[in-house]
N, CA, C and O atoms as a GROMACS GRO file, in nm:
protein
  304
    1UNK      N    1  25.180   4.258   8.834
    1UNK     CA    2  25.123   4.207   8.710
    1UNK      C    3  25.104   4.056   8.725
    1UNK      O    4  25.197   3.977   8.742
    2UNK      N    5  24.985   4.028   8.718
    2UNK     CA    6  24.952   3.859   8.702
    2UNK      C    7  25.056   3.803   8.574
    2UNK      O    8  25.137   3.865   8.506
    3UNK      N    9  25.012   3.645   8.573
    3UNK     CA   10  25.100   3.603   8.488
    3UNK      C   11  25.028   3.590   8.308
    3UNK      O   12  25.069   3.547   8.200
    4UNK      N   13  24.914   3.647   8.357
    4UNK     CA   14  24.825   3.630   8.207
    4UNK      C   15  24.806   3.792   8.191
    4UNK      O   16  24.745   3.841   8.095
    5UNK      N   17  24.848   3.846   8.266
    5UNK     CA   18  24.862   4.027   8.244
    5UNK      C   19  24.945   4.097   8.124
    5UNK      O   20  25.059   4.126   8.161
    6UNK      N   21  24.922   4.126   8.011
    6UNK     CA   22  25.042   4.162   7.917
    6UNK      C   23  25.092   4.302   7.969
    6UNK      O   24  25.020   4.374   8.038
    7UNK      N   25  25.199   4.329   7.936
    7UNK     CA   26  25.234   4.460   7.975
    7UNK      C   27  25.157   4.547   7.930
    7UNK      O   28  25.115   4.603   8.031
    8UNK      N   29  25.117   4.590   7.850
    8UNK     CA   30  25.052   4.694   7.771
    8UNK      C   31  24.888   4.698   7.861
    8UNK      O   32  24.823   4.802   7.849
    9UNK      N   33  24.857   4.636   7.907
    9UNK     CA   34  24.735   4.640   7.990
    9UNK      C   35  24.762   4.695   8.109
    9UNK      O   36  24.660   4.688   8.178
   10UNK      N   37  24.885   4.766   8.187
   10UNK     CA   38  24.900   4.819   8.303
   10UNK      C   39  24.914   4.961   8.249
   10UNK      O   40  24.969   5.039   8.326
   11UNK      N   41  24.871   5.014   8.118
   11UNK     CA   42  24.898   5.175   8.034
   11UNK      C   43  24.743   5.196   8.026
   11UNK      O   44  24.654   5.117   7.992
   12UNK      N   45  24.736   5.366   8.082
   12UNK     CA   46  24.591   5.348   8.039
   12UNK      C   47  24.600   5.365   7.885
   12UNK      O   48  24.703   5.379   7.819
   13UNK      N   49  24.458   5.360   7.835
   13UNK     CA   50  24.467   5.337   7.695
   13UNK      C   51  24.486   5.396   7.531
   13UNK      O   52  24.494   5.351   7.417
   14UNK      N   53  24.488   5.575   7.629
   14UNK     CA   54  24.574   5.640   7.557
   14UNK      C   55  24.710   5.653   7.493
   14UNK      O   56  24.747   5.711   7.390
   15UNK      N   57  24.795   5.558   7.616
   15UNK     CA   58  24.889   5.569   7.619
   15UNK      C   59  24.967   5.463   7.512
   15UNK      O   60  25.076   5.455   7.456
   16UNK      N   61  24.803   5.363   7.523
   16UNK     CA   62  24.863   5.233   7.342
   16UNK      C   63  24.832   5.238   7.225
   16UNK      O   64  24.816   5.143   7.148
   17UNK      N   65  24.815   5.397   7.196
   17UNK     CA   66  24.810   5.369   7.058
   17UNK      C   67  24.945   5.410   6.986
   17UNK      O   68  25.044   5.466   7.032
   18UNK      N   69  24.912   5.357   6.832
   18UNK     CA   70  25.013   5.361   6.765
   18UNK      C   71  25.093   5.327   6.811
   18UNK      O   72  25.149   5.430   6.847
   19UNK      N   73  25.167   5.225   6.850
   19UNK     CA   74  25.230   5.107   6.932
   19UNK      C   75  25.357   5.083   6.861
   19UNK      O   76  25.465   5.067   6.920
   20UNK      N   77  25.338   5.080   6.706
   20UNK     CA   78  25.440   5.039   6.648
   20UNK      C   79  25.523   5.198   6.551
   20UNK      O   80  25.612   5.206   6.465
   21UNK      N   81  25.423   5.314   6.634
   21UNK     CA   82  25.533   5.459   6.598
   21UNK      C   83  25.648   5.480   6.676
   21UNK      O   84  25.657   5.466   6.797
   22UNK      N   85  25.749   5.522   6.584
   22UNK     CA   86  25.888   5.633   6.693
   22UNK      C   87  25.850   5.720   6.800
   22UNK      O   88  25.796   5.830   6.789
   23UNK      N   89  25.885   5.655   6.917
   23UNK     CA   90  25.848   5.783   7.023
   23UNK      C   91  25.985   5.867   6.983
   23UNK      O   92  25.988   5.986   6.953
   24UNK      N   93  26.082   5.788   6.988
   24UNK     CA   94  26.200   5.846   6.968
   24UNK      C   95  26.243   5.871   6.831
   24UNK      O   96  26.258   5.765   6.770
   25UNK      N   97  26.259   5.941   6.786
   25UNK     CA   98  26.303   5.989   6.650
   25UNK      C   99  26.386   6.005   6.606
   25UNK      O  100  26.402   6.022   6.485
   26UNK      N  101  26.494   6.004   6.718
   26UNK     CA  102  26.642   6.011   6.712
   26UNK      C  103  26.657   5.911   6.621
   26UNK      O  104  26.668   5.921   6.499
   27UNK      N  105  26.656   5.778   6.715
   27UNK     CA  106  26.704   5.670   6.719
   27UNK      C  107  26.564   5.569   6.655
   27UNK      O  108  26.545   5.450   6.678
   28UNK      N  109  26.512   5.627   6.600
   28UNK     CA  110  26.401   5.524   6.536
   28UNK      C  111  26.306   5.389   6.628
   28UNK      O  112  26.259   5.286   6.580
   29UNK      N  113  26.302   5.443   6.786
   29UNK     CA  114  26.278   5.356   6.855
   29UNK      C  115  26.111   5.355   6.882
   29UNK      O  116  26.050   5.450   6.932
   30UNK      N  117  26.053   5.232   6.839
   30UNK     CA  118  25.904   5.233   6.872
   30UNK      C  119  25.849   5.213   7.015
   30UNK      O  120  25.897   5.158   7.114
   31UNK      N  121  25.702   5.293   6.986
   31UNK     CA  122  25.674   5.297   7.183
   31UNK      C  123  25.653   5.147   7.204
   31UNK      O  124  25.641   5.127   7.325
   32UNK      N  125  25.644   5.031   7.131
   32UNK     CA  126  25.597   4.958   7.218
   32UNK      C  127  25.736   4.881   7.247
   32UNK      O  128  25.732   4.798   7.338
   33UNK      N  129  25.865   4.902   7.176
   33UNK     CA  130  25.988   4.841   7.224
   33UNK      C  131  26.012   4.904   7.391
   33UNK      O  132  26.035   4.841   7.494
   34UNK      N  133  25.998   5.066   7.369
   34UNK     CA  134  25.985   5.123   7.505
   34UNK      C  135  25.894   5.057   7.623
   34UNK      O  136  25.922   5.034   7.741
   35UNK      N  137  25.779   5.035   7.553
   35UNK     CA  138  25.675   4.953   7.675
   35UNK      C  139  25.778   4.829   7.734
   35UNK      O  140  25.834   4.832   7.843
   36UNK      N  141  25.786   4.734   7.646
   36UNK     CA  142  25.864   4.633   7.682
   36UNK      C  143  26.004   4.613   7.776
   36UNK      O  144  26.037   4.539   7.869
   37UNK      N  145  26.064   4.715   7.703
   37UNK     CA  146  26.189   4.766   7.819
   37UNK      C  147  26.144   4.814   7.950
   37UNK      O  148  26.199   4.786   8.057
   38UNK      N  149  26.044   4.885   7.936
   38UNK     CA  150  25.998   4.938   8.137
   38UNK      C  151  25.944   4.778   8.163
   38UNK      O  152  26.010   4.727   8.253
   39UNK      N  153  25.842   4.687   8.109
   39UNK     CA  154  25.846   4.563   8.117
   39UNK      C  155  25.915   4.482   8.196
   39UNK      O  156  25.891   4.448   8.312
   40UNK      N  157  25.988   4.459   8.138
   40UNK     CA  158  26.154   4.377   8.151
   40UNK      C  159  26.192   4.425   8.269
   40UNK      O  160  26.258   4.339   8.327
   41UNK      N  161  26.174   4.594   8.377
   41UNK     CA  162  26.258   4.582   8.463
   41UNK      C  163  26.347   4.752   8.456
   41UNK      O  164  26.436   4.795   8.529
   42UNK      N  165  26.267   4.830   8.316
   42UNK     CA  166  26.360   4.938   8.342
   42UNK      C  167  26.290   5.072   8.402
   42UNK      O  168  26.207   5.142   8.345
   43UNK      N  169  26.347   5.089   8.540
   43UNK     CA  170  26.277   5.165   8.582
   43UNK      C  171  26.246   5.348   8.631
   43UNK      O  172  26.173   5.412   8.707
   44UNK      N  173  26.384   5.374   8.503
   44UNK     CA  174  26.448   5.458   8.488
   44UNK      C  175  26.439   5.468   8.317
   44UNK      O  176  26.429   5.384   8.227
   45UNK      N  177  26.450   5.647   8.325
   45UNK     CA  178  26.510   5.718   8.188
   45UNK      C  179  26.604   5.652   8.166
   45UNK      O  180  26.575   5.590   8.063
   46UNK      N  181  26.709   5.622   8.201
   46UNK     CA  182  26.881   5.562   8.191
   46UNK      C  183  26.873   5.395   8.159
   46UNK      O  184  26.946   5.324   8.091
   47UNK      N  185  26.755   5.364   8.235
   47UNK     CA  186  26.753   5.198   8.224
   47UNK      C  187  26.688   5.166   8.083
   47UNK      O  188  26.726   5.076   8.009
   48UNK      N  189  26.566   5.270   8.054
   48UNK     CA  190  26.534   5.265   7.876
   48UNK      C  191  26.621   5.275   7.757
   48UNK      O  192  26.633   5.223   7.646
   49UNK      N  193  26.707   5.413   7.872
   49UNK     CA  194  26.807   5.437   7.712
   49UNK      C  195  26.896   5.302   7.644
   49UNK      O  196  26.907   5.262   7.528
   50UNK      N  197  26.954   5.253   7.781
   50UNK     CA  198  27.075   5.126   7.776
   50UNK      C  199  27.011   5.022   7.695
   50UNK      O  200  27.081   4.946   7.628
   51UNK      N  201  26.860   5.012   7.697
   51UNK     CA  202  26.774   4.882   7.668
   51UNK      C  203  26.744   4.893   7.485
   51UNK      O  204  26.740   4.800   7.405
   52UNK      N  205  26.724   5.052   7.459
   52UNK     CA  206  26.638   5.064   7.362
   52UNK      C  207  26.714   5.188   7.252
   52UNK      O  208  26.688   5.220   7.136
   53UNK      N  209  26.828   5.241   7.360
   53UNK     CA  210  26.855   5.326   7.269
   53UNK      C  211  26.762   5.504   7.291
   53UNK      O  212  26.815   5.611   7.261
   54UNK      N  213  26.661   5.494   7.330
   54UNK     CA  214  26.591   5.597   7.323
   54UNK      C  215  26.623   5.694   7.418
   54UNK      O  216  26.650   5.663   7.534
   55UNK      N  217  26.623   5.833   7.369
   55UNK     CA  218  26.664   5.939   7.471
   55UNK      C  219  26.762   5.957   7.469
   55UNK      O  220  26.794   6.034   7.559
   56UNK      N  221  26.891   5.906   7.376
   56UNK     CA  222  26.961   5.890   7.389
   56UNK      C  223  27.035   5.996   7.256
   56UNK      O  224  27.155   5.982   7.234
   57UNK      N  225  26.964   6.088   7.181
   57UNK     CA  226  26.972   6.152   7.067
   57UNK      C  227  26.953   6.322   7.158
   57UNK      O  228  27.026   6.378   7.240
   58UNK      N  229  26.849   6.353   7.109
   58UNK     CA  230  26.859   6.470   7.146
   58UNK      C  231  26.754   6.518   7.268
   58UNK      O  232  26.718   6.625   7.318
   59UNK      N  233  26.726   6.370   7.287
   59UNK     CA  234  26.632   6.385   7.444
   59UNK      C  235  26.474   6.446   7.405
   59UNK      O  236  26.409   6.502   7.493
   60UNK      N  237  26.431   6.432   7.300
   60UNK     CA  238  26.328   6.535   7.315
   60UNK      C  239  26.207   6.406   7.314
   60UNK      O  240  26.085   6.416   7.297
   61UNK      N  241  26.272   6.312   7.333
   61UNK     CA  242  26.110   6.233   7.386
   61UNK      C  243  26.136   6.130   7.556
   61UNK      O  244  26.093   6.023   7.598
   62UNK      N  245  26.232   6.240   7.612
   62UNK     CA  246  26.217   6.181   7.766
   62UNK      C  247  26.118   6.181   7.821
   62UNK      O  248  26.087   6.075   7.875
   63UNK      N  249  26.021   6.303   7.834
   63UNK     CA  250  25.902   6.347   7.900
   63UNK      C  251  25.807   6.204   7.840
   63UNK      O  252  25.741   6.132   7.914
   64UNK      N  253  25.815   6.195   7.759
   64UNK     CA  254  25.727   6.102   7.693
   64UNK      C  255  25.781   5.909   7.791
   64UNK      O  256  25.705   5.827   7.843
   65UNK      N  257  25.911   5.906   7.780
   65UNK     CA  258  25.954   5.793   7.830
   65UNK      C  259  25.933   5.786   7.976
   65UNK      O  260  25.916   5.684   8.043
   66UNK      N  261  25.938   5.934   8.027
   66UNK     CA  262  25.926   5.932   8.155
   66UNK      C  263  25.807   5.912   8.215
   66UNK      O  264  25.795   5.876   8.332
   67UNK      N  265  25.700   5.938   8.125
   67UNK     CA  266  25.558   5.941   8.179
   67UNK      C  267  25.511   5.754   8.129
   67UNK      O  268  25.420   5.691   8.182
   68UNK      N  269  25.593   5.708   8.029
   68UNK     CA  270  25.525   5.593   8.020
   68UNK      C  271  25.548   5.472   8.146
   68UNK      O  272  25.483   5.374   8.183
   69UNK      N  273  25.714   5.559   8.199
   69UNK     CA  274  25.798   5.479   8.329
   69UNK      C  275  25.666   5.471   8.446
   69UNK      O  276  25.610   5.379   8.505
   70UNK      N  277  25.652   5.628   8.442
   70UNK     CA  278  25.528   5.676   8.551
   70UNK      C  279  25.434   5.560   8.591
   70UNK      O  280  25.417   5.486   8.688
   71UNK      N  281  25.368   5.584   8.443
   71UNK     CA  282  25.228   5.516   8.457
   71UNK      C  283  25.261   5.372   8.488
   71UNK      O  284  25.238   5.319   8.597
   72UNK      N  285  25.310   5.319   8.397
   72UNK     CA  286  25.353   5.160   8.448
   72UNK      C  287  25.408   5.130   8.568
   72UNK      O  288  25.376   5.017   8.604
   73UNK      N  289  25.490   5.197   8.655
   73UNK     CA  290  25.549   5.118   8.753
   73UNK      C  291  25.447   5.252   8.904
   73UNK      O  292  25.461   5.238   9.025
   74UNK      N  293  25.376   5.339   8.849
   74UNK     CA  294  25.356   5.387   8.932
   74UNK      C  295  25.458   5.565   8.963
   74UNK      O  296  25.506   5.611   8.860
   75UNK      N  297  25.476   5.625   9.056
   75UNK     CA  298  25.538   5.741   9.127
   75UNK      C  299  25.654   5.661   9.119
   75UNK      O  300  25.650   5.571   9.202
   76UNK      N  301  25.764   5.661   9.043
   76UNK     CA  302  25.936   5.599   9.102
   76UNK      C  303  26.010   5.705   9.183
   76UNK      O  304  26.122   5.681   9.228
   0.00000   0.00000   0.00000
């Protein structure tokens, strides 16, 4: 990522909407706090949860965290 690159520009563009909804529902956590945490460095399910809380309820939006890990950092 350049230094004028925002995070949200390495998602294709399906993946930004509604930015400021609960992916996680558990825990009331919005996708774009999630964006920010893979951001920052988390490059793992486990490294989101610690950051954000998310996934951390009843898991039913890992697939979702996992694919946003995907796309942003690539195949981990």
């Amino acid at each position: 990522m350049t230094s004028n690159e925002k995070p949200i520009e390495k998602l294709p563009e399906i993946l930004t909407r509604d930015l400021n909804a609960n992916l996680c529902v558990c825990n009331e956590v919005i996708k774009i706090d999630i964006i920010n945490a893979i951001a920052n460095g988390a490059m793992s399910i486990e490294e989101v949860r610690r950051q954000t809380y998310a996934t951390d309820g009843n898991g039913c939006c890992k697939h979702d965290v996992g694919r946003l890990i995907e796309c942003y950092w690539g195949k981990v």
